[in-house]
C-alpha positions in Angstrom: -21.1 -13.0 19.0 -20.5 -9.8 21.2 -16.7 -11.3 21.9 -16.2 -11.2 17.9 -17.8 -7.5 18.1 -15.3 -6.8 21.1 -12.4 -8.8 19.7 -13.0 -6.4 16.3 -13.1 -3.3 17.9 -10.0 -4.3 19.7 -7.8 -5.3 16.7 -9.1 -1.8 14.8 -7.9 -0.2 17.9 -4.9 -2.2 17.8 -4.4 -1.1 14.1 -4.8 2.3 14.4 -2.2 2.6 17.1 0.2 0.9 14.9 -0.3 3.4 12.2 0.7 6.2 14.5 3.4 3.7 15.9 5.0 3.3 12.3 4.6 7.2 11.0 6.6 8.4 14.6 9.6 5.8 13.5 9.4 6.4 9.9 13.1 7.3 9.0 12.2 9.3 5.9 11.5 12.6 8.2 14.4 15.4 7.4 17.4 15.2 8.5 17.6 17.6 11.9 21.3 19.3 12.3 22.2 22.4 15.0 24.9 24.6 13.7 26.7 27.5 16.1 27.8 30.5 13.9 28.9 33.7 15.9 27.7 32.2 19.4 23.9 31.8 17.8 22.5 28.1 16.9 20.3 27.8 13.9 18.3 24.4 13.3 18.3 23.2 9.6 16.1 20.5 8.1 17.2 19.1 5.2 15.8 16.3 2.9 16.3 12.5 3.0 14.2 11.5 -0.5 13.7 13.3 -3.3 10.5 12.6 -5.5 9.6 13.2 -8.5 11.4 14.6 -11.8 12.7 17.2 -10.2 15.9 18.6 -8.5 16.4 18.3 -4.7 16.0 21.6 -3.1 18.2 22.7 0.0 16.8 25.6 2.4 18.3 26.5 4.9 16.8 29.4 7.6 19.5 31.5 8.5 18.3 34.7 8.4 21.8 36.4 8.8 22.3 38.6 5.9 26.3 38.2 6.6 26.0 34.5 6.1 26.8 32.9 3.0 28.0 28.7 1.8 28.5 26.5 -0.2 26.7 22.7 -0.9 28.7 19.9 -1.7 28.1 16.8 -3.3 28.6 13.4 -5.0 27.4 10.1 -5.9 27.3 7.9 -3.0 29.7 5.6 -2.6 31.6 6.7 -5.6 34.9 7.9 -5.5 34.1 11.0 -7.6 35.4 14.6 -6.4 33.2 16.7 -4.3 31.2 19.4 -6.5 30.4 22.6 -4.7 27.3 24.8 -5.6 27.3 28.7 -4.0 23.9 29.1 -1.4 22.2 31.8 -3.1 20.4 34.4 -0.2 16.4 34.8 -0.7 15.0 36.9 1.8 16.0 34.9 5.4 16.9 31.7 3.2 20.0 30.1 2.0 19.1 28.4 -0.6 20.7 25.5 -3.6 19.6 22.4 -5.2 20.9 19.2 -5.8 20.6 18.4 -9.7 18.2 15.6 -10.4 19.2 12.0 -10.4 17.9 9.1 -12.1 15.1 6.8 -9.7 16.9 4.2 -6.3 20.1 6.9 -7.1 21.6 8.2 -3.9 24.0 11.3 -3.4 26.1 12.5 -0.7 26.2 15.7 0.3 27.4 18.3 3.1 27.2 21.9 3.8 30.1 25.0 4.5 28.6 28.3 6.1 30.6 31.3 6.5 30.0 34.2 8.5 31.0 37.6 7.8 34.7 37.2 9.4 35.0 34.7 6.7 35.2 32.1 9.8 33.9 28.5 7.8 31.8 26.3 9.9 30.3 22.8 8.1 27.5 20.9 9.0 28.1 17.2 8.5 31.0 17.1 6.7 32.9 13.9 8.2 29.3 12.2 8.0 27.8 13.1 4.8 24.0 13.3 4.5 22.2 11.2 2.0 19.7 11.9 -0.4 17.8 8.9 -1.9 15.9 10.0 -5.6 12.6 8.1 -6.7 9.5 8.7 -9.3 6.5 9.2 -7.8 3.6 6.9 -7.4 0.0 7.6 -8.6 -1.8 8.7 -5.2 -4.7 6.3 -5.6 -2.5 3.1 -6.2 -0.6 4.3 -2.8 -3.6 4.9 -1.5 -5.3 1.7 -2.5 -2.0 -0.2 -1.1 -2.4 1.3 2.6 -6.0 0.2 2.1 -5.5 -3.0 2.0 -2.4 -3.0 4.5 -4.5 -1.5 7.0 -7.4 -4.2 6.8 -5.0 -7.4 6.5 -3.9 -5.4 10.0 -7.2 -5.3 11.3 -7.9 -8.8 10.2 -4.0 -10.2 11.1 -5.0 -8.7 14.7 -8.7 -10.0 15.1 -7.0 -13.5 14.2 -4.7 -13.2 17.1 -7.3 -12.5 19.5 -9.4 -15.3 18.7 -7.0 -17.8 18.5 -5.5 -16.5 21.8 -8.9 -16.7 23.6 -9.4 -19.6 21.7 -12.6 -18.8 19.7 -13.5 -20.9 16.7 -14.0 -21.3 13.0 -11.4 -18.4 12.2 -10.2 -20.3 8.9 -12.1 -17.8 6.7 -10.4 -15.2 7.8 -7.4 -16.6 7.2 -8.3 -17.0 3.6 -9.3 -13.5 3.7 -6.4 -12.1 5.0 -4.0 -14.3 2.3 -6.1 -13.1 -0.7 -5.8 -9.4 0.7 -2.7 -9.6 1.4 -1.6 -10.8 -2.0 -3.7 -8.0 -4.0 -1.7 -5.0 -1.2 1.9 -7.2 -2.5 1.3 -7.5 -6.3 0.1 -3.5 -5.7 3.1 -3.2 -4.2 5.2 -4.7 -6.2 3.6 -2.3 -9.1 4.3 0.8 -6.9 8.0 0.1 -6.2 8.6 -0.7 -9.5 7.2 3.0 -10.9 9.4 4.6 -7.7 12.4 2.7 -8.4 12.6 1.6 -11.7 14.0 -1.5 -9.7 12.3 -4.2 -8.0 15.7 -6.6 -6.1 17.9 -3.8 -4.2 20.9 -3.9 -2.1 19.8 -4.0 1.3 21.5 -0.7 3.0 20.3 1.7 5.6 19.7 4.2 3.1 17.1 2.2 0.4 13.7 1.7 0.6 13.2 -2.2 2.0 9.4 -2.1 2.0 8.9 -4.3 -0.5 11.2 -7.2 2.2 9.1 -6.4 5.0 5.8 -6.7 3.1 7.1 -9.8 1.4 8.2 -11.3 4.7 4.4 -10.9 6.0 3.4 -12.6 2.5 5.3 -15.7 2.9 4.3 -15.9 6.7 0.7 -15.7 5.9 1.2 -17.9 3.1 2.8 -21.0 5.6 -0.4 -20.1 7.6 -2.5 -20.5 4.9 -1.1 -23.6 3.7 -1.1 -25.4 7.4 -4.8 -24.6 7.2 -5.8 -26.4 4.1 -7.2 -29.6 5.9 -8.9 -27.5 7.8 -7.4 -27.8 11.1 -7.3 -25.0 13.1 -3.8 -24.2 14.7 -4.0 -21.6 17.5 -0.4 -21.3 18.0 1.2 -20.6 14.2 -1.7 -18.3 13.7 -1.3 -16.0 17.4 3.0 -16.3 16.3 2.1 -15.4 12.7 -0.1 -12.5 14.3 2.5 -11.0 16.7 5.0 -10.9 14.0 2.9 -8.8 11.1 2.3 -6.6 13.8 5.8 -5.7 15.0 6.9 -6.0 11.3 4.3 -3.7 10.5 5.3 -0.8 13.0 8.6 -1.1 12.1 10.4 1.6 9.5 10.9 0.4 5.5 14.4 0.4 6.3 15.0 -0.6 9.2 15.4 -5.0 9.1 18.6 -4.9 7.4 20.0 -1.6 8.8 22.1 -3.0 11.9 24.1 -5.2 8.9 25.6 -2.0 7.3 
């Protein structure tokens, strides 16, 4: 009994760190881009998803008053013509928006500073940024969705541990993790749905893959699940199976496809 405690304790701990482990490599953070104007560096952030009904709003902090630009954009990969928007100056911000687009929607789009010499200076304009638009979810369905992720962790981890140190009767918690797990997918699938407007997507850096990587854990549990119906408990599938949800879990949403494209 005080192994299980331990081996609970452990696999919370475990879970924990792979929170913190999958919010430092989430790849939805602002884009970070250093631009020299008139031998002084300024450091922009600038958006990588837009949310909500809204328009997608570019600040940059340049508190230069001689400073001006433009923002250009278009559709991404469309063969449209660039459309350029003037930076408007508020107080030590230039600032512009790009116009709303309809949800999984992506737009390219660059920047052009000028300083008072009229001297141009862009910031990524032979590698575009890229904005990706979505709908927001309701907060408590995304919340109930990390809910459960986080547990079928917790419980995905314990497994590992007491099939690696081979401690028995564990098959109930496979059944608990499966049935988990497929309440956090169907929520899932509810959630990308209201984001998205989409559920298949093309898989591209750029997209949200989420709903893969989660789907991937779903059909690995599920093989578990099914090798366990007679009952028979398999120490190897199940410390694989364990390994694998956790480095799928720390990785980012769009990361599994990304080196194809």
């Amino acid at each position: 009994m005080l192994k299980k405690i331990l081996f609970l304790i452990i696999a919370i701990a475990i879970s924990i760190t792979a929170v913190f482990v999958q919010q430092i490599m989430d790849n939805e953070f602002p884009y970070k881009a250093n631009v020299e104007i008139s031998g002084k560096t300024y450091s922009l952030s600038l958006p990588k998803v837009n949310e909500g009904v809204v328009d997608c709003i570019i600040e940059l902090n340049i508190p230069d008053k001689e400073i001006e630009g433009y923002l250009y954009h278009k559709v991404y990969n469309s063969n449209g013509t660039w459309q350029r928007i003037k930076l408007l100056r508020i107080n030590d911000k230039l600032v512009s928006i790009l116009p709303y687009q309809k949800p999984m929607i992506k737009l390219y789009y660059y920047i052009e500073l000028r300083d008072g010499n009229g001297n141009s200076y862009f910031v990524h304009k032979d590698n575009p940024f890229v904005v990706l638009f979505r709908n927001h979810p309701p907060r408590v369905l995304s919340y109930a969705i990390s809910l459960l992720l986080f547990f079928v962790l917790i419980v995905s981890n314990y497994l590992g541990l007491v099939s690696a140190f081979k401690i028995n009767h564990f098959i109930k918690y496979i059944r608990l993790l499966f049935y988990m797990l497929s309440a956090a997918v169907i929520l899932d699938f509810i959630s990308y749905w209201i984001a998205y407007q989409h559920l298949l997507v093309v898989p591209s850096p750029h997209n949200d893959l989420r709903i893969f990587k989660y789907l991937i854990i779903f059909i690995l549990w599920l093989l578990v699940y099914y090798s366990h119906r007679n009952n028979k408990e398999k120490r190897i599938i199940v410390l694989l199976s364990s390994i694998i949800t956790l480095f799928l879990f720390c990785l980012p949403d769009h990361f599994v496809f990304q080196s194809f494209f």
